[in-house]
C-alpha positions in Angstrom: 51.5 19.3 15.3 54.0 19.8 12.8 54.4 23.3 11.1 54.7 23.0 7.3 55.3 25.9 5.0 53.6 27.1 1.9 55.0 28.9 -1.1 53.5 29.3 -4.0 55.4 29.2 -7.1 55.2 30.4 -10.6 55.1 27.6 -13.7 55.7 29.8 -16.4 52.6 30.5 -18.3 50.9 27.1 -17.3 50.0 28.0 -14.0 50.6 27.7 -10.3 52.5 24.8 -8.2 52.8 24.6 -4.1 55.5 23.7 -2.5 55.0 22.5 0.8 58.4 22.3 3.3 58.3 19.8 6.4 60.3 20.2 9.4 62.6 17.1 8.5 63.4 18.7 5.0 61.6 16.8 2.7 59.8 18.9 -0.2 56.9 18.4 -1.6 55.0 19.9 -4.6 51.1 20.0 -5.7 50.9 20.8 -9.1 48.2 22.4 -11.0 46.9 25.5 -10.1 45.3 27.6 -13.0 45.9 31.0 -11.2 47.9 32.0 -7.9 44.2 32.7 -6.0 43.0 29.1 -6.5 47.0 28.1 -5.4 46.3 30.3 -1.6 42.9 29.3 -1.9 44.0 25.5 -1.7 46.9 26.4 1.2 44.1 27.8 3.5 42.1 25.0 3.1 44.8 22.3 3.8 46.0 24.2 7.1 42.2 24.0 7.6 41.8 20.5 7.6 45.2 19.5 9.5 44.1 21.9 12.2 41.1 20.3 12.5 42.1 16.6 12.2 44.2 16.9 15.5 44.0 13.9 17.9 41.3 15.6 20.2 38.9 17.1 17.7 35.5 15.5 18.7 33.3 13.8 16.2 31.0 15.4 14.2 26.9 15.1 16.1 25.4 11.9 14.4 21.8 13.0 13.1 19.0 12.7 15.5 16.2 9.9 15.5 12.9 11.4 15.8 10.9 10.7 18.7 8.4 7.6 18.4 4.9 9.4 19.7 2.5 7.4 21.4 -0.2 6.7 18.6 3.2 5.1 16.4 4.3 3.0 19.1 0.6 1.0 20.0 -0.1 0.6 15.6 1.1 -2.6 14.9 4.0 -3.0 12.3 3.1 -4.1 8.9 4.2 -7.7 8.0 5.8 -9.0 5.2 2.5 -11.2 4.1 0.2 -7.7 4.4 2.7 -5.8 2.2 2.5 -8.8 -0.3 -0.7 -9.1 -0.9 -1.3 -5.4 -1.6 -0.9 -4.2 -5.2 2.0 -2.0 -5.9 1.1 1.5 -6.2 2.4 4.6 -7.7 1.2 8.1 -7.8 1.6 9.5 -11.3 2.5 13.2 -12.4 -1.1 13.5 -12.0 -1.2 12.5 -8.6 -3.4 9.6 -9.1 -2.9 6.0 -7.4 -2.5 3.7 -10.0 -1.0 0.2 -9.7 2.1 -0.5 -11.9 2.4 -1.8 -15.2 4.8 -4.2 -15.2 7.6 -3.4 -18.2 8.7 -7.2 -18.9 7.7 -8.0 -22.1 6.2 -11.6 -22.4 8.7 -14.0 -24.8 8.0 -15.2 -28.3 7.8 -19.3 -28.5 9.6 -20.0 -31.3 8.3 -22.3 -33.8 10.3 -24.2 -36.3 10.3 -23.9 -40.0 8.0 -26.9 -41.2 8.9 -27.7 -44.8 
C-alpha cells in the first residue's frame, strides 16, 4: 500500500483545497472545500476507503433468502393464464379492493367537413 500525504491548504477567502503527495512525486490537488473541517473531514474518509479497498478485504455478506417453509413449498405456483384472467386490483387510501380504472382515454373519429 502506498502512503500518500495530506495537507490542507488555504484558497484565500474561497475556501479549502487538498493536496495529496504520492511517493513517486506527483502532486495532486482536490479543490473545493467550503471550510478547513469539511477539507479533514474528506482526508479521513479517503484514507478510509483506500485502507479498506486492499487486495484481501472480503466482500461485503450478500443479503439472505428467507427460508421456503413447508406450507410454501406443496402450494402450487400461480400461472401466467390464472393471473390473466383475474381483474387488476388496487387497495385505495381507504383500504378497499377496487379494480382499476383504466386512464386511456378512448379517440375521437374524425369526421370530415361535408359542404
Amino acid at each position: 500500500m502506498t502512503d500518500i500525504s495530506y495537507r490542507v491548504v488555504p484558497r484565500g477567502k474561497s475556501g479549502f483545497d487538498v493536496e495529496m503527495d504520492k511517493p513517486d512525486g506527483r502532486k495532486q490537488t482536490v479543490p473545493g472545500f467550503r471550510s478547513e473541517h469539511e477539507a479533514d473531514a474528506w482526508i479521513v474518509q479517503a484514507k478510509r476507503m483506500i485502507r479498506d479497498a486492499g487486495p484481501w478485504t472480503p466482500l461485503a455478506p450478500r443479503k439472505p433468502v428467507p427460508a421456503v417453509t413447508a406450507e410454501a413449498s406443496k402450494a402450487p405456483a400461480p400461472t401466467a393464464a390464472a393471473s390473466a384472467s383475474q381483474p387488476a386490483q388496487a387497495g385505495g387510501s381507504d383500504g378497499g379492493d377496487r379494480p382499476l380504472r383504466s386512464r386511456v382515454r378512448p379517440s375521437r373519429e374524425r369526421t370530415e367537413a361535408r359542404g
